[in-house]
RODO-2510 file (C-alpha; in nm, 4 decimals, decimal comma):
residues 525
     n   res          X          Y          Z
     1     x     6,0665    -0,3720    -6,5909
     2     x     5,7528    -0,5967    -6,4175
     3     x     5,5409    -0,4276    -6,1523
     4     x     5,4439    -0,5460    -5,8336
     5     x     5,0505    -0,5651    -5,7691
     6     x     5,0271    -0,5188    -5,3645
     7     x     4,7391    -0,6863    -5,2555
     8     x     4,6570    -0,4327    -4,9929
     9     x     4,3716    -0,7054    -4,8283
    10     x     4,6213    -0,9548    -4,7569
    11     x     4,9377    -0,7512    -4,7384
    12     x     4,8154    -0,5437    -4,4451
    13     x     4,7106    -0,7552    -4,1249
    14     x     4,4988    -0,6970    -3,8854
    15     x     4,5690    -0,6166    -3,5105
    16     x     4,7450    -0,8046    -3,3105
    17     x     4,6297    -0,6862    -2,9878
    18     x     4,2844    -0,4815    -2,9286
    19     x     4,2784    -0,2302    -2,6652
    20     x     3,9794    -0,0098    -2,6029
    21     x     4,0594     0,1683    -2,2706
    22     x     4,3367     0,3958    -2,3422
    23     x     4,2776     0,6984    -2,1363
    24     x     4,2484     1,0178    -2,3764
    25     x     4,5554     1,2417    -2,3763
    26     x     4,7847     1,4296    -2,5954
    27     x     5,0115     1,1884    -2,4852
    28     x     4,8361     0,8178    -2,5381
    29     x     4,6607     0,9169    -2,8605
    30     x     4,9501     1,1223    -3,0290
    31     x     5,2653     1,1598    -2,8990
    32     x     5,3425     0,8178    -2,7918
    33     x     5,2089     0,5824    -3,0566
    34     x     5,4427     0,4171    -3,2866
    35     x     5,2577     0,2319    -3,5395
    36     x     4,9088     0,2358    -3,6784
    37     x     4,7419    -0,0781    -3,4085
    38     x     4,8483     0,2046    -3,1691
    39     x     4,6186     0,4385    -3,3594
    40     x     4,3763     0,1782    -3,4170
    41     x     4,3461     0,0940    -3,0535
    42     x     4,3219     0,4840    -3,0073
    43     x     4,0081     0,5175    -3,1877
    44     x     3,8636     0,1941    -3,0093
    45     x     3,9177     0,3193    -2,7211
    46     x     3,7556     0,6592    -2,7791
    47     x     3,4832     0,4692    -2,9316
    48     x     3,4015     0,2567    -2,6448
    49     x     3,3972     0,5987    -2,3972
    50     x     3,1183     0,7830    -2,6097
    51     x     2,9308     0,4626    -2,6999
    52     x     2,9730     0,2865    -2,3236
    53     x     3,1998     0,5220    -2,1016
    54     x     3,4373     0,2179    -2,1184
    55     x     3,1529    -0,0495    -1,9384
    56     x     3,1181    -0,4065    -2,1840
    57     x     3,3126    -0,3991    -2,4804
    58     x     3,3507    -0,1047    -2,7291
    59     x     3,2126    -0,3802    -3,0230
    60     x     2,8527    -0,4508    -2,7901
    61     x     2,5415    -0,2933    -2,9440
    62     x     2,4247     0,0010    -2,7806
    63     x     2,1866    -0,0970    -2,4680
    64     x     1,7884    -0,1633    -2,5508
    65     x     1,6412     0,1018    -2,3470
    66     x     1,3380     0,0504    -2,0713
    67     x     0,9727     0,0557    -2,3010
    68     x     0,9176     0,3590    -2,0592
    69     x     1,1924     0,5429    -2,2962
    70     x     1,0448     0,3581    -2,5945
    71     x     1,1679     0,0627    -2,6239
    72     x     1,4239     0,0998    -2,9171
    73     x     1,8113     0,0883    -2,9691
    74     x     1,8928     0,4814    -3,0715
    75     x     2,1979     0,5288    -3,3314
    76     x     2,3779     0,8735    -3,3784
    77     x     2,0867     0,9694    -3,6454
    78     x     1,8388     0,8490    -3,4383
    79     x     1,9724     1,0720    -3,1560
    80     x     1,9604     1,3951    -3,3840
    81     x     1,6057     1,3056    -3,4887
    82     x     1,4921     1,2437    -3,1058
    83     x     1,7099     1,5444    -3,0356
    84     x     1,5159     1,7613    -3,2759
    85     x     1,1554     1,6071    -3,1880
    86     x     1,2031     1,7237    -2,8325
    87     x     1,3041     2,0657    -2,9194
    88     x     0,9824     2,1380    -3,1394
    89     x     0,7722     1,9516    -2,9252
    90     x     0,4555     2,1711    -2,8678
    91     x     0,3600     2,3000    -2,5825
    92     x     0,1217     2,6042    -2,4964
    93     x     0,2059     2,9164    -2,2694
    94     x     0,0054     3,2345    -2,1487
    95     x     0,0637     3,5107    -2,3794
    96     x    -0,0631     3,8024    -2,2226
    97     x    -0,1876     4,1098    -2,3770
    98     x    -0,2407     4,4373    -2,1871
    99     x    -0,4549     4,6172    -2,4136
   100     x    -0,7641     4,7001    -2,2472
   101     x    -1,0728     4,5542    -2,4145
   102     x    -1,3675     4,7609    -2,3171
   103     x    -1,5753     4,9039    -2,1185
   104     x    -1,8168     4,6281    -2,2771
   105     x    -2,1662     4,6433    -2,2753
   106     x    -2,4616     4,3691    -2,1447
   107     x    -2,2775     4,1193    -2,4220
   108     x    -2,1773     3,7420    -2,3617
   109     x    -1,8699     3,8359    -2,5813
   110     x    -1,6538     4,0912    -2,7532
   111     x    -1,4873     4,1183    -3,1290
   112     x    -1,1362     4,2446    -3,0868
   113     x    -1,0246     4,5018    -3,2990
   114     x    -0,7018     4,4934    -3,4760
   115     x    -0,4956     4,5641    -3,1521
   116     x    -0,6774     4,3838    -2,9476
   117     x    -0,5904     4,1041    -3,0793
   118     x    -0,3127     3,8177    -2,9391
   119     x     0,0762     3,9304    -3,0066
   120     x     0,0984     3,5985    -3,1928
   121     x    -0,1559     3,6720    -3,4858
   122     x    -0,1228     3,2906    -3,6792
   123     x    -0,3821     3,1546    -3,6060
   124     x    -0,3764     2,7196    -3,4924
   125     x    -0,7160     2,6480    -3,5653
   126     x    -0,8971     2,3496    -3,4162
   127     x    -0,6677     2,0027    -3,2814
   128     x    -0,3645     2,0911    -3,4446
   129     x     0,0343     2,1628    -3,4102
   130     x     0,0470     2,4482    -3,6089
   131     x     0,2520     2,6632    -3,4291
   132     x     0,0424     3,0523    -3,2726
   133     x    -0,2424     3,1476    -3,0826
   134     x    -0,4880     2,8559    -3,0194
   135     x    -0,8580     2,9335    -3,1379
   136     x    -1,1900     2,7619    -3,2340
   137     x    -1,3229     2,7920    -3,5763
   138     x    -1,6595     2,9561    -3,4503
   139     x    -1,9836     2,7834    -3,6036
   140     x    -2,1306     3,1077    -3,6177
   141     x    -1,9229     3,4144    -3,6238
   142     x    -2,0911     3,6981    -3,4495
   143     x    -2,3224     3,4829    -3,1937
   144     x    -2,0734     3,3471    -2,8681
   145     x    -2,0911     3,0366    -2,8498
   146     x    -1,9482     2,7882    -2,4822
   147     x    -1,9565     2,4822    -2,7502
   148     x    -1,6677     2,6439    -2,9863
   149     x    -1,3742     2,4674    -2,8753
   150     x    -1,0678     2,2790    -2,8981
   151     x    -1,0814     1,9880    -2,6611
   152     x    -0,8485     1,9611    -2,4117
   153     x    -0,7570     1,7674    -2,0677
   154     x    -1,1156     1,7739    -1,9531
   155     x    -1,4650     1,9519    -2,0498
   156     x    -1,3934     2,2812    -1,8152
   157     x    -1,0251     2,3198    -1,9507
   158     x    -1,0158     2,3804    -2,3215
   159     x    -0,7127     2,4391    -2,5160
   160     x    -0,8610     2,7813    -2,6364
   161     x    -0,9707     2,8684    -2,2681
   162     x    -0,8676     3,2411    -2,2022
   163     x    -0,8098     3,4183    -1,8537
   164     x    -1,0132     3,6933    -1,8070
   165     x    -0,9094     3,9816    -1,5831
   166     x    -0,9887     4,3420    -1,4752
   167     x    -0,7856     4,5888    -1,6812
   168     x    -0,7020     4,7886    -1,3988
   169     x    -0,6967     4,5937    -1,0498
   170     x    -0,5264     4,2730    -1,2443
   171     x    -0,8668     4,0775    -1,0054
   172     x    -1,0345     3,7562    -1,1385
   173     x    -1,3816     3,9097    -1,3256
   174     x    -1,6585     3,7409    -1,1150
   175     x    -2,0312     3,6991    -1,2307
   176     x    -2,3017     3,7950    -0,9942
   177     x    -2,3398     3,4566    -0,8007
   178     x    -1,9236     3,4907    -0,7579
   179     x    -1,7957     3,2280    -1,0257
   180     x    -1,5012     3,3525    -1,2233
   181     x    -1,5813     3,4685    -1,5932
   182     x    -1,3120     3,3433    -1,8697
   183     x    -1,3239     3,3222    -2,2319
   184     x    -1,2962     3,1502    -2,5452
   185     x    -1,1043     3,2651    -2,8424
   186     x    -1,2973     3,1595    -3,1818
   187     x    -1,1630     3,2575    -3,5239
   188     x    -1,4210     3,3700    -3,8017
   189     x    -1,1867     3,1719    -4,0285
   190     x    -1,1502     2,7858    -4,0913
   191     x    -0,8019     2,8192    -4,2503
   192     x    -0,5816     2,6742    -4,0261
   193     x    -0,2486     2,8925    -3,9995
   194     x    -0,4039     3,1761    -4,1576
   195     x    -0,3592     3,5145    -4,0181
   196     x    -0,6078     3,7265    -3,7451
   197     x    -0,6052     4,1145    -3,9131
   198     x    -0,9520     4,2273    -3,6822
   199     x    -1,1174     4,2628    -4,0582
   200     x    -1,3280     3,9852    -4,2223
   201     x    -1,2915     3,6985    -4,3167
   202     x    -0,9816     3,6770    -4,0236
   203     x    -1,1684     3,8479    -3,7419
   204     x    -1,1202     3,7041    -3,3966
   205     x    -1,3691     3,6914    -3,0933
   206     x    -1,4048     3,6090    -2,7083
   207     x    -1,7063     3,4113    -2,5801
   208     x    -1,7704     3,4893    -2,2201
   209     x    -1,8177     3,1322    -2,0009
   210     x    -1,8300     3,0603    -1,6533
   211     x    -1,8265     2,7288    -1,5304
   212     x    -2,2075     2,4775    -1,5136
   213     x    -2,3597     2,4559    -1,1825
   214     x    -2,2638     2,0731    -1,1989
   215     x    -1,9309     2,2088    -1,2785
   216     x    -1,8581     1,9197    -1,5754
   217     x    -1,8823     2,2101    -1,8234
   218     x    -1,8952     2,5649    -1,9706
   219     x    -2,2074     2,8077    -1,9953
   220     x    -2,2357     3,1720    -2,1472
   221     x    -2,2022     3,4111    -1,9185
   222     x    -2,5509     3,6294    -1,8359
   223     x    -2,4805     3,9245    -2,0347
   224     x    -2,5691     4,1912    -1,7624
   225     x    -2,2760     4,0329    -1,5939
   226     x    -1,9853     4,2130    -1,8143
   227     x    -2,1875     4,5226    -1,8238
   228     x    -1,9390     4,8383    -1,7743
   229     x    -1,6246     4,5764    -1,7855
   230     x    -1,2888     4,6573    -1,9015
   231     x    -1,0803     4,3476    -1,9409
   232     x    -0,7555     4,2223    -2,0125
   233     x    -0,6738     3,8665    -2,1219
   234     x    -0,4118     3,5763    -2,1514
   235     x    -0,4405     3,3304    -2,4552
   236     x    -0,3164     3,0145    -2,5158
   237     x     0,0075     3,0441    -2,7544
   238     x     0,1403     2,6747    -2,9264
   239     x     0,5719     2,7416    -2,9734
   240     x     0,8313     2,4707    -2,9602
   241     x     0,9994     2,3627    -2,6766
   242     x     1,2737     2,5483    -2,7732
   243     x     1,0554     2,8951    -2,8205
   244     x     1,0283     2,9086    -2,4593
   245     x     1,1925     3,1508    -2,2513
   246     x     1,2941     3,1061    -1,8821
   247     x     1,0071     3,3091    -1,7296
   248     x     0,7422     3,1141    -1,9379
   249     x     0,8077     2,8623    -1,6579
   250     x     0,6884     3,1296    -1,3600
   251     x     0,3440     3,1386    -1,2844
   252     x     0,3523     3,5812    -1,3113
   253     x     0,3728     3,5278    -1,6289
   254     x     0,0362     3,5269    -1,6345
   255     x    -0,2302     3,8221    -1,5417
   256     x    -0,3989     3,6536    -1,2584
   257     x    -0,2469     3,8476    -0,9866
   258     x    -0,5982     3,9003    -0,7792
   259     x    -0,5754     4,2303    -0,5695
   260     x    -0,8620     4,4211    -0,4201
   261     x    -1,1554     4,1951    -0,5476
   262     x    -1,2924     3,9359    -0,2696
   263     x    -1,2343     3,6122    -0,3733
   264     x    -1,4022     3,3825    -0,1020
   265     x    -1,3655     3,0121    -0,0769
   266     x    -1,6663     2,9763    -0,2106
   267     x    -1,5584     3,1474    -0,5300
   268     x    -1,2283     2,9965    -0,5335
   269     x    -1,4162     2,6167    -0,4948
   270     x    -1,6094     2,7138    -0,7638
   271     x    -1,3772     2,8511    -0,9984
   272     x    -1,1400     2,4948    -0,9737
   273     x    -1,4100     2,2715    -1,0659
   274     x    -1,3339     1,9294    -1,1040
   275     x    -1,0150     1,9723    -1,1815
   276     x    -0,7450     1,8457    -0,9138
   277     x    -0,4761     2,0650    -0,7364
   278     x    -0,1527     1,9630    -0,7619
   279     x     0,0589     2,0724    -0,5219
   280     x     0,4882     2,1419    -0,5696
   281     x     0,5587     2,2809    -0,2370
   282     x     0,4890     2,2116     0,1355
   283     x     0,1349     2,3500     0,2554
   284     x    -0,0012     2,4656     0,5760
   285     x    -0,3603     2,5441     0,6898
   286     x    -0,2850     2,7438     1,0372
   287     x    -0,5420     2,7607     1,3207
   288     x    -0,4260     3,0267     1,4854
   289     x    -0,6948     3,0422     1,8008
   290     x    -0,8062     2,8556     2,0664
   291     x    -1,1249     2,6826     2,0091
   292     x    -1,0743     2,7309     1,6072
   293     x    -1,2377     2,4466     1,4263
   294     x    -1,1451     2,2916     1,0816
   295     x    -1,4424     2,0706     0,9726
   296     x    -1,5688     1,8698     0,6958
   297     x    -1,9356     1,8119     0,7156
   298     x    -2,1603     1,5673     0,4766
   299     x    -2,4610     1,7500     0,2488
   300     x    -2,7168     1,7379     0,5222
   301     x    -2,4199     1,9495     0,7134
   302     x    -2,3547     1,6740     0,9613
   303     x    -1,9943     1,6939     1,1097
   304     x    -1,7547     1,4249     0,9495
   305     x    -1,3990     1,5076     1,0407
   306     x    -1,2505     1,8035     1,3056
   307     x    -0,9295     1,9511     1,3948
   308     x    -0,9471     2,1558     1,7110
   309     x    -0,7058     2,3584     1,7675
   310     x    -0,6014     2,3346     2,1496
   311     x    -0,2419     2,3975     2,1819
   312     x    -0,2356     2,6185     2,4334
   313     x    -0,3983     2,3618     2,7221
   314     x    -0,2699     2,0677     2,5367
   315     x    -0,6186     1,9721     2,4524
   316     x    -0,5823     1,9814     2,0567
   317     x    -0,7712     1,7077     1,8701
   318     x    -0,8733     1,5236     1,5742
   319     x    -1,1807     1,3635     1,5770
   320     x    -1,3244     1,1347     1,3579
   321     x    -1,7354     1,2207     1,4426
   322     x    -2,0286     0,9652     1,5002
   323     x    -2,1789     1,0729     1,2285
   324     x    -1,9428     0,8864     0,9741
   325     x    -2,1107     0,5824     0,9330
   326     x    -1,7813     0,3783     0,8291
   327     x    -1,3870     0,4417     0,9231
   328     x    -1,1843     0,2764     0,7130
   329     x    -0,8341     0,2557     0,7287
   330     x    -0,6068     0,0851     0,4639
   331     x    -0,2807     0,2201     0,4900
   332     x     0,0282    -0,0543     0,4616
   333     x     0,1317     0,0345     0,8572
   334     x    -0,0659     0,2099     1,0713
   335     x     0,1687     0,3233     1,3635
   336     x    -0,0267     0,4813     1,6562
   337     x     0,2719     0,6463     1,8856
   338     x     0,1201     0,6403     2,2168
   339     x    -0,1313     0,3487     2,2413
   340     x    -0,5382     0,3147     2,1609
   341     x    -0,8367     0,3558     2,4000
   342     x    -1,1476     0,1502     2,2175
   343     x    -1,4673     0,2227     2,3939
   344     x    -1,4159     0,4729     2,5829
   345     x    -1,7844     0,5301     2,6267
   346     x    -1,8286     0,1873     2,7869
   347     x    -1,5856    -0,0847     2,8799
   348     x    -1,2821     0,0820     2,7859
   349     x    -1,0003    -0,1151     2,6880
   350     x    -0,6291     0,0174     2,6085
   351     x    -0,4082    -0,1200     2,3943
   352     x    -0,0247     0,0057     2,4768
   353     x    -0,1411     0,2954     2,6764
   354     x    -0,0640     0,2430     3,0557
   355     x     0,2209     0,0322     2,9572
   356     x     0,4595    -0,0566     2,6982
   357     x     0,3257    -0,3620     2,5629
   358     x    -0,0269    -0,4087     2,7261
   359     x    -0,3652    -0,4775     2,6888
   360     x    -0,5658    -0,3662     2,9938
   361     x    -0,9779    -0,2936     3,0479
   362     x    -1,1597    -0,1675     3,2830
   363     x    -1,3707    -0,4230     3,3441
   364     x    -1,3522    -0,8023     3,2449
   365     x    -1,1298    -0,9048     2,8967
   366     x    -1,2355    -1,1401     2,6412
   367     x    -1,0899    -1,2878     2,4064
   368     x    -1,2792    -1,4622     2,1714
   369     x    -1,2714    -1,5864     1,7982
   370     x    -1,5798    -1,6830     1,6877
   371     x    -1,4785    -1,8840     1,3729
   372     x    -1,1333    -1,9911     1,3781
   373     x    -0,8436    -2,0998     1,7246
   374     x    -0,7333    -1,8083     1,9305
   375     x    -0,3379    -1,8957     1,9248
   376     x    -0,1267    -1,7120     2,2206
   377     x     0,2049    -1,7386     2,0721
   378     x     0,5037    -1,6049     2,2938
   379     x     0,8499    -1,5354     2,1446
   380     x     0,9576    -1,6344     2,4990
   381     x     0,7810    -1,7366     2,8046
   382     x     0,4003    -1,7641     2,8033
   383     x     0,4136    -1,6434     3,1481
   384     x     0,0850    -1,6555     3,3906
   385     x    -0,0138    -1,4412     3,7088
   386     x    -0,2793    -1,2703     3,8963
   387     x    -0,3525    -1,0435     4,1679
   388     x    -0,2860    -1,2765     4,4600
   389     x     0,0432    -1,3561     4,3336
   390     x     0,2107    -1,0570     4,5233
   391     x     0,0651    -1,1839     4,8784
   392     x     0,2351    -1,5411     4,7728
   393     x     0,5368    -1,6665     4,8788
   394     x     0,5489    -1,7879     4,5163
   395     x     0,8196    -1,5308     4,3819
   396     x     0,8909    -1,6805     3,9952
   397     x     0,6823    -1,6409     3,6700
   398     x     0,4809    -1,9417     3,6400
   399     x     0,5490    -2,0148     3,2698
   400     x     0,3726    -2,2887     3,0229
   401     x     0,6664    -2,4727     2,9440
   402     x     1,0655    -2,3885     3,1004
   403     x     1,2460    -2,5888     2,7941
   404     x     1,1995    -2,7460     2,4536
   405     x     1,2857    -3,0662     2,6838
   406     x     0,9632    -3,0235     2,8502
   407     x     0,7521    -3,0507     2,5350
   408     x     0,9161    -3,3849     2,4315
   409     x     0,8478    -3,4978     2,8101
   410     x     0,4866    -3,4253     2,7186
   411     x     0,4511    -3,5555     2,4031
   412     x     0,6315    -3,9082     2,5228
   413     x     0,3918    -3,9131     2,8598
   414     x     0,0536    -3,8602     2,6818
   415     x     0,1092    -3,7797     2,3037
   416     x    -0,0037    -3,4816     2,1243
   417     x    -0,3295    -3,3965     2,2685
   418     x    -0,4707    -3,1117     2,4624
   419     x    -0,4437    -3,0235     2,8213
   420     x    -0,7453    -3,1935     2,8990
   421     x    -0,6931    -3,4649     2,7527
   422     x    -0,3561    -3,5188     2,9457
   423     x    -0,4949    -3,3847     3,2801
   424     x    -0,7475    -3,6999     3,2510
   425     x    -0,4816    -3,9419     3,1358
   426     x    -0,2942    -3,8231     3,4551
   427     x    -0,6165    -3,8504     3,6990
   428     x    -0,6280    -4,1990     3,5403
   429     x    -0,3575    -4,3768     3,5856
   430     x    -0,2767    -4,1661     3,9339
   431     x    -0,6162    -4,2277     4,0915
   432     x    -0,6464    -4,5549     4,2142
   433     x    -0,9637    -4,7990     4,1604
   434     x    -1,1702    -5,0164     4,3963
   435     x    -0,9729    -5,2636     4,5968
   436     x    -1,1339    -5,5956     4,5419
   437     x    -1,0734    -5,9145     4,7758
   438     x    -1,1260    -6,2568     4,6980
   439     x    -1,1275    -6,5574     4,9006
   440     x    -1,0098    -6,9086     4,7278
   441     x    -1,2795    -7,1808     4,7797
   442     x    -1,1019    -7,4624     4,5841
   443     x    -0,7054    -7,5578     4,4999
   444     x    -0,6063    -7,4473     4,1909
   445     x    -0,3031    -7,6026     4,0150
   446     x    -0,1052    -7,3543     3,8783
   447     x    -0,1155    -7,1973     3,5102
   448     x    -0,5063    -7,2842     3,5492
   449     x    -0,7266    -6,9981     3,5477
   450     x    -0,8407    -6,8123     3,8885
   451     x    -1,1228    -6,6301     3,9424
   452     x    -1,3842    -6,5122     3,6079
   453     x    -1,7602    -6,4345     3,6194
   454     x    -1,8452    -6,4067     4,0141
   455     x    -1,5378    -6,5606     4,1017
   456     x    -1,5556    -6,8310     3,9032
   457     x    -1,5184    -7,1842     4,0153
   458     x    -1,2069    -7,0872     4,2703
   459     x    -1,2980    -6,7751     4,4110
   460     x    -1,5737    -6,6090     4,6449
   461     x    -1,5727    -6,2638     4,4543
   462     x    -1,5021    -6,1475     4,1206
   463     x    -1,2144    -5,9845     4,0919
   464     x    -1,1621    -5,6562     3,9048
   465     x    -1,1735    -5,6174     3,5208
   466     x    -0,7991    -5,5900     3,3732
   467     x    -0,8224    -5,5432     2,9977
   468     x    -0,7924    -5,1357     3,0211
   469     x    -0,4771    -4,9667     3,0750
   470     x    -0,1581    -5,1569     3,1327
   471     x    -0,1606    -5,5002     3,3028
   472     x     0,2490    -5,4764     3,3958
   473     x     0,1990    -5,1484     3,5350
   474     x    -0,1374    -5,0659     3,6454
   475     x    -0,2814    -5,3510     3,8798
   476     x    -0,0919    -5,4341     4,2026
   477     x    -0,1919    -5,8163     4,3229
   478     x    -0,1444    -5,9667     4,6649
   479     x    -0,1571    -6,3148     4,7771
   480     x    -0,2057    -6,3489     5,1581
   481     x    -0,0409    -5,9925     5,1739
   482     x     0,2128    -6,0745     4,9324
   483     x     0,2760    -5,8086     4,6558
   484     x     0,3071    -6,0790     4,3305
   485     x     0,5344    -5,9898     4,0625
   486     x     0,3523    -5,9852     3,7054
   487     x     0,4347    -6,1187     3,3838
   488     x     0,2979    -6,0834     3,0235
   489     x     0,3016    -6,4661     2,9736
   490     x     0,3808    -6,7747     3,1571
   491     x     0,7391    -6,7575     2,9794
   492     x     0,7917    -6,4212     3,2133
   493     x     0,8118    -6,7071     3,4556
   494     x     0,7082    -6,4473     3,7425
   495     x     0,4706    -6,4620     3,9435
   496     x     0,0993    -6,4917     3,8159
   497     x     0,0470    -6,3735     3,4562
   498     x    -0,2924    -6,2964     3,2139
   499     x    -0,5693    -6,5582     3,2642
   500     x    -0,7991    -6,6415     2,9540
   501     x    -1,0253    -6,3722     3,0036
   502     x    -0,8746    -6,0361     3,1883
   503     x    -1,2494    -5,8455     3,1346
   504     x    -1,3669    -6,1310     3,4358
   505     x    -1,0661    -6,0574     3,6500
   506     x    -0,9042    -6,3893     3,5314
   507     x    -0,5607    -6,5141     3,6036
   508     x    -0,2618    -6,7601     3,5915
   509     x    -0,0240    -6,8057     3,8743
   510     x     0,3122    -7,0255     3,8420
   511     x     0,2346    -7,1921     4,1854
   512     x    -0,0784    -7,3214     4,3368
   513     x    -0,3550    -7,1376     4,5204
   514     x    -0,4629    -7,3121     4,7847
   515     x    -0,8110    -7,3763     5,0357
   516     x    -0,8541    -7,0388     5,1997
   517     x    -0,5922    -6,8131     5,0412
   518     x    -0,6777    -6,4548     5,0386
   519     x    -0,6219    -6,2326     4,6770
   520     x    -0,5759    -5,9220     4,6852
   521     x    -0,6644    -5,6396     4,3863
   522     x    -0,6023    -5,2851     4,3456
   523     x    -0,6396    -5,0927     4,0140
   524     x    -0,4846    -4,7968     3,8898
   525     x    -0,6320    -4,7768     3,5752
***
């Protein structure tokens, strides 16, 4: 009997529909499926929710993350690599150890003995991950050293920085100018990961520092200093991420709890150094009594900046003092709630303060830009008034313009010029000239000139010159009391018309001027 060969490749088709949002259930992905697509279709969908929570398509590569997340596509792998990273990454915490070291001597440092040395006895020697108590390989075992350390954020905060702390009162040890002592754990060994046992060649010591007086670095402490001290101390322990426990993240977990030693501000200052506080919470400096002064002052101890408190008789202030030689203020808005006075020790002038709105002085206001226009530009009406107003009978705001219209009115009546300029077009053409009268000596057939350099060969006087302005508009000419009617040509066929030469008062009339007819000119122009 022959066999059949099943080509599984060909024999078995793909699907003919592709779903990948079928909500998981018992239901959708087992009970109700009748053929393998459905199961197919099941498994799409289920891909789709864990790779894209059912957003695009369940086939789209996973999303590029932003380069602040680094930049790269993460597969499942990837994930459990990241995943790991982040629980072993290092970090350091305060392990404190009560053990009282002490009472030292005049010494800039102590060699602990076998307890008291850090819980965590491996010791991470140098810039390295190992994971235990962070140290210095000392140069010189046996002589303290500020110099042995393991760099960290900045020159006054080492990695292998120790607190340093009464053994009794918990206070901050102080030297005798008031700075705050701390240490520095060195190792006698260079092996890193090898293991502190208080007996050579794995002994373990703390170097006594206090911060320089330029407070950019670390100096021995003076050895009479620690005299008759008994101290505790806090190392600097590297674990993983996932070493921590829940009160490594609370700041008791540490041993400075200052008590009965005076710390002053001084001290405090001091101890910080350079390095900035950060604050998590809200903070408030109270002046709780009248007259109470908060003040920042400049090295020659000249006032710079005061809060007064003055709550009581409402007369609290902040003052910016006159011996700041510059005030400058760049903030995006600057919002001032109820107004500005600007010199108030002279001509003062307030901006928003008697009134919503207004500028007022008490004296004369200038306004003046000394390099570039002064624009007033009015979202409505650039309104004008004064003091007399109010005795007036004029009872409406006397405004620049009343309409767009009255813009175009301008602009077609003397084009786009200034005020001036306009007010001396309109004194122009409204003022009338010098009336000029001319008696005819001769008959003069007309389109024949009249009149020209002292009259001319018709006339007794000359009359005006009529080249400026318009000659339709701005010359009125009477014959023997007559108004005339003018044209711009003889084909106006009116009644006189441009002669040759309008500069010597010449014209053309369309009838004849006679023996002893009287002309007539007035200007307006």
């Amino acid at each position: 009997m022959a066999r059949t060969f099943i080509r599984q490749d060909t024999q078995i088709r793909k699907s003919d529909a592709y779903t990948d949002n079928v909500a998981p259930s018992l239901a959708n992905y087992e009970t109700n499926p009748v053929n393998i697509e459905d199961d197919l279709n099941n498994l799409r969908s289920m891909t789709h929710l864990l790779l894209k929570l059912q957003t695009g398509n369940w086939y789209d590569t996973i999303a590029t993350p932003s380069t602040f997340e680094g930049g790269a596509q993460r597969a499942v792998d990837g994930l459990n690599q990241d995943l790991h990273d982040l629980e072993r990454k290092r970090v350091l915490r305060a392990a404190c150890n009560l053990t009282d070291v002490g009472p030292l001597g005049s010494v800039q440092g102590v060699i602990l003995a076998l307890g008291e040395l850090p819980a965590n006895t491996t010791a991470a020697i140098g810039a390295v991950t190992t994971l235990g108590t962070v140290v210095a390989s000392a140069t010189t075992f046996g002589t303290f050293s500020a110099t042995d350390v393991v760099v960290g954020t900045n020159a006054i905060a080492p990695k292998n920085m120790v607190e340093i702390v009464d053994g009794t009162t918990r206070d901050p040890v102080l030297d005798s100018t008031g700075k705050r002592v701390w240490g520095l754990l060195q190792s006698e060994s260079t092996t890193d990961g090898s293991t502190m046992t208080g007996s050579t060649p794995n002994r373990a010591q703390i170097s006594f520092v206090v911060v320089n007086a330029t407070g950019d670095g670390l100096q021995l402490v003076a050895a009479a200093d620690m005299n008759g001290k008994t101290i505790n101390y806090c190392s600097a322990e590297r674990v993983g991420l996932d070493d921590l426990n829940e009160q490594d993240f609370l700041r008791g977990a540490v041993l400075d709890t200052p008590g009965s030693a005076v710390v002053t501000r001084q001290v405090a200052y001091n101890g910080q150094g350079t390095t900035p506080v950060d604050l998590t919470t809200n903070a408030t400096l109270d002046l709780e009594g009248a007259g109470l002064i908060w003040e920042i002052r400049d090295d020659l101890e000249a006032s710079l900046f005061q809060i007064i408190e003055g709550s009581a008789g409402g007369t609290s202030q902040v003052n910016i003092t006159s011996d700041v030689d510059e005030f400058d203020v760049d903030a995006a808005v600057n919002d001032f709630l109820q107004g500005v006075t600007m010199d108030s020790g002279g001509t003062a002038i307030d901006v928003g303060v008697t009134a919503a709105g207004a500028i007022t002085s008490a004296g004369a206001l200038t306004l003046t830009s000394t390099s570039a226009d002064l624009k007033l530009d009015a979202g409505a009406y650039l309104v004008f008034t004064d003091q007399y107003q109010a005795g007036s009978g004029y009872a409406t705001d006397l405004v620049l313009a009343d309409s767009s219209a009255e813009w175009d009115a301008y602009e077609t009546a003397f084009g786009e010029v200034s005020l001036l300029n306009a007010l001396v077009q309109a004194y122009n053409h409204g003022a009338r000239g010098t009336k000029v009268y001319a008696n005819c000596t001769s008959t003069t057939v007309k389109d024949t000139d009249v009149g020209g350099t002292g009259g001319g060969a018709n006339l007794d006087a000359q009359l005006p010159d009529m080249s400026g302005g318009t000659f339709l508009t701005d010359y009125d000419v009477f014959v023997n009391g007559e108004l005339m009617r003018p044209g711009a040509d003889a084909a106006a066929n009116n009644d006189y018309y441009p002669g040759t030469s309008l500069a010597l008062g010449q014209l053309k009339f369309e009838f004849t001027i006679k023996t002893n007819d009287v002309l007539c000119v007035i200007p307006y122009s």
